[in-house]
C-alpha positions in Angstrom: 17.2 -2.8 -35.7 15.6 -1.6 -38.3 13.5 1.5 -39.2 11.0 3.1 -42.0 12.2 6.7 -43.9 9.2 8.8 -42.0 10.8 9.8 -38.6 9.9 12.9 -36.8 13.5 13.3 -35.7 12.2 15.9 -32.5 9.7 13.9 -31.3 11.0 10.3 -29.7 7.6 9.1 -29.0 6.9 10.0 -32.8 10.4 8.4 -33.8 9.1 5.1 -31.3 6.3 4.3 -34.1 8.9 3.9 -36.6 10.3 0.5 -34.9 9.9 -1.8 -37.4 9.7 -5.1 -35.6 11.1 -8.1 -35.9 9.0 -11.4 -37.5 12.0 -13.8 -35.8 10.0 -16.7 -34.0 13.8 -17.0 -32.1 13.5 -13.1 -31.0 14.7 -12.4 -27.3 11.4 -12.5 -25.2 11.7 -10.4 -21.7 9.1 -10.7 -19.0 8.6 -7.1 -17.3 6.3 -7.0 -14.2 4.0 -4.0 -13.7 3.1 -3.2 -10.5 1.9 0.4 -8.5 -1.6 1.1 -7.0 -4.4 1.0 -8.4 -5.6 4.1 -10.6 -2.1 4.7 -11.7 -2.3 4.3 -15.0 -0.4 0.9 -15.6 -2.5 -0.4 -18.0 -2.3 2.6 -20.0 0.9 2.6 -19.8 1.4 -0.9 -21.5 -0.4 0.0 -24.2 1.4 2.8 -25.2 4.3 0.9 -25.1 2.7 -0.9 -28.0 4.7 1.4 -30.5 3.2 4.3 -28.9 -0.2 3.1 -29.6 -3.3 5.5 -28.7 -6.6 5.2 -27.8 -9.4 7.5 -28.2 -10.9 5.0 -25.0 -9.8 4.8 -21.3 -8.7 1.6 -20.4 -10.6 -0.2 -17.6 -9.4 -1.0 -14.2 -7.1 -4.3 -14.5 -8.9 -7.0 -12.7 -6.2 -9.2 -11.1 -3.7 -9.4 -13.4 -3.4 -8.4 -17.8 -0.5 -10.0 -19.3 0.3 -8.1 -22.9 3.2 -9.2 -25.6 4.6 -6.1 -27.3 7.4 -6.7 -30.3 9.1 -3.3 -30.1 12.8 -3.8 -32.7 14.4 -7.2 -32.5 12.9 -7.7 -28.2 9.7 -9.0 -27.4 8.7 -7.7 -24.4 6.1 -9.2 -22.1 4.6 -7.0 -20.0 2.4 -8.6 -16.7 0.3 -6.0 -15.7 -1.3 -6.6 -11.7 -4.2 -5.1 -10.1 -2.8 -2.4 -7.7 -6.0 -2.8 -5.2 -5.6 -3.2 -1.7 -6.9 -6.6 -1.9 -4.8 -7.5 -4.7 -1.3 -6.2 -3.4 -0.9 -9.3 -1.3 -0.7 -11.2 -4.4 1.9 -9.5 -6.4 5.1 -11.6 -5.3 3.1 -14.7 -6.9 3.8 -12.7 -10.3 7.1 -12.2 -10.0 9.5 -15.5 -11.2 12.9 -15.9 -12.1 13.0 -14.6 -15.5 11.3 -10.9 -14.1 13.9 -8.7 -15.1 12.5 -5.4 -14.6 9.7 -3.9 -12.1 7.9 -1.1 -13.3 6.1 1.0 -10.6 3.6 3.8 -11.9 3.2 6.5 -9.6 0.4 8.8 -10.1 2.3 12.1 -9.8 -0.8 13.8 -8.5 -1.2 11.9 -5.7 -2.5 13.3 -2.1 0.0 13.2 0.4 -1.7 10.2 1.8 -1.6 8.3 -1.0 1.7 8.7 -2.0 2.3 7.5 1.9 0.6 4.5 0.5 2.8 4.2 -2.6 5.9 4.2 0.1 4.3 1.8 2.5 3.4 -0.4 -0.5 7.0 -0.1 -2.4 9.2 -1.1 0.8 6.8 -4.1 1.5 7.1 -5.2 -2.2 10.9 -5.0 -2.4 11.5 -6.2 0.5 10.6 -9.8 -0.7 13.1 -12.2 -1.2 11.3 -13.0 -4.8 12.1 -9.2 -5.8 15.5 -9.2 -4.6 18.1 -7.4 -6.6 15.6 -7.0 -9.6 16.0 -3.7 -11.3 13.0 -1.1 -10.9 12.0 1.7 -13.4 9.8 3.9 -11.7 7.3 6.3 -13.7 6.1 8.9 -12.3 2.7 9.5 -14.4 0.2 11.9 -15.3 2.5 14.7 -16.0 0.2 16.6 -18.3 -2.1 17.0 -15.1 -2.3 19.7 -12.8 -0.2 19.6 -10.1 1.5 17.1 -11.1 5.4 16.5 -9.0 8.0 16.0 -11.4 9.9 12.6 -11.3 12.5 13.7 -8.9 9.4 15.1 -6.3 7.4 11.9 -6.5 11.1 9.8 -6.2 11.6 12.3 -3.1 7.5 11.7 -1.7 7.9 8.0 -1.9 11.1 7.7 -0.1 12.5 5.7 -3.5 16.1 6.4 -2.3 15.8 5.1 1.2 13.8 2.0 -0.1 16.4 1.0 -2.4 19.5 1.8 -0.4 21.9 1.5 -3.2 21.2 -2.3 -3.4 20.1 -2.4 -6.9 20.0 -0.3 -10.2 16.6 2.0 -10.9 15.7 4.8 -13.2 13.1 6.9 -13.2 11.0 8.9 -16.4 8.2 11.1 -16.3 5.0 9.8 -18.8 2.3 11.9 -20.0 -0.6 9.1 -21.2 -3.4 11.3 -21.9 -6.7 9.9 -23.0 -8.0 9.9 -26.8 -5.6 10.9 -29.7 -3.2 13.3 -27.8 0.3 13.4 -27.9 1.9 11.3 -25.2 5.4 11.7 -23.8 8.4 9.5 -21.9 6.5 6.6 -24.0 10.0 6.1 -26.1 12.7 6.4 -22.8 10.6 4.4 -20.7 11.5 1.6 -23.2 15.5 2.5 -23.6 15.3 2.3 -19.4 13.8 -0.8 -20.0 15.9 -2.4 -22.5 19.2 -1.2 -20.4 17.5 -2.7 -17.0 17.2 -5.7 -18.6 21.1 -6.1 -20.1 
């Protein structure tokens, strides 16, 4: 894996936009579902994974399902990003197929109690499916830059993460700051090192 001379060597997300990616047609391709309710911050989440990439626009709301191929290094990475409305939720298993490697679940850290309830309800009926069965999870907690925000470990601890999973299949779990416009962003870089050692 290659990179370019300019690297801000304290900042990883700022190191992350040195990849220099790969032109191999015969490149690795993983498919990563991403999955959490809606107003999470999913979709903004995929695109920063896009070498970090920032928007000075807000995303819109995912309507059913986004699917986005991101060439981070020698990986491709597609990333299948599903509507988290309540209507939608009943469809997510139908994304999920054999070559899923990782689930990513976006939390929005300042969630209400009730919501985060939700978030529970929702992640115990999801990997409870046969389809997701022993498939890895990365679980970002998002919107750390906000107000109130839990850290990681709190919004693990709110959504009853530990008791869901049951120490039947590996997980880890970063904290993302996606602000909107130009402004730095953080956990971009180790969401994608989680990712790549889910997938292995």
């Amino acid at each position: 894996m290659a990179f370019n001379g300019n690297v801000a060597e304290n900042d990883p997300d700022e190191y992350f936009e040195n990849f220099e990616n790969s032109t191999d047609p015969n490149r690795p391709s993983l498919r990563i579902l991403v999955v959490g309710l809606d107003g999470s911050g999913k979709t903004a989440f995929v695109e920063c994974m896009e070498k970090g990439k920032k928007e000075n626009v807000e995303p819109e709301p995912t309507a059913c399902f986004g699917m986005t191929i991101v060439t981070i290094g020698d990986t491709q990475f597609d990333f299948w990003d599903v509507s988290g409305s309540e209507s939608d939720r009943k469809d997510w298993e139908n994304y999920v197929q054999q070559d899923t490697l990782v689930i990513v679940w976006v939390v929005d850290s300042t969630g209400s109690e009730a919501r985060l309830q939700e978030n529970s309800d929702a992640l115990r009926e999801f990997l409870s499916l046969q389809v997701t069965k022993d498939i890895p999870v990365l679980f970002v907690a998002n919107k750390q830059d906000c107000k109130n925000a839990l850290s990681p470990q709190e919004v693990l601890q709110k959504i009853k993460a530990k008791d869901i999973i049951n120490n039947s299949r590996q997980y880890k779990t970063v904290g993302t700051e996606i602000p909107p416009g130009l402004r730095a962003r953080k956990g971009i870089f180790q969401a994608y090192q989680y990712i790549k050692l889910l997938c292995s």
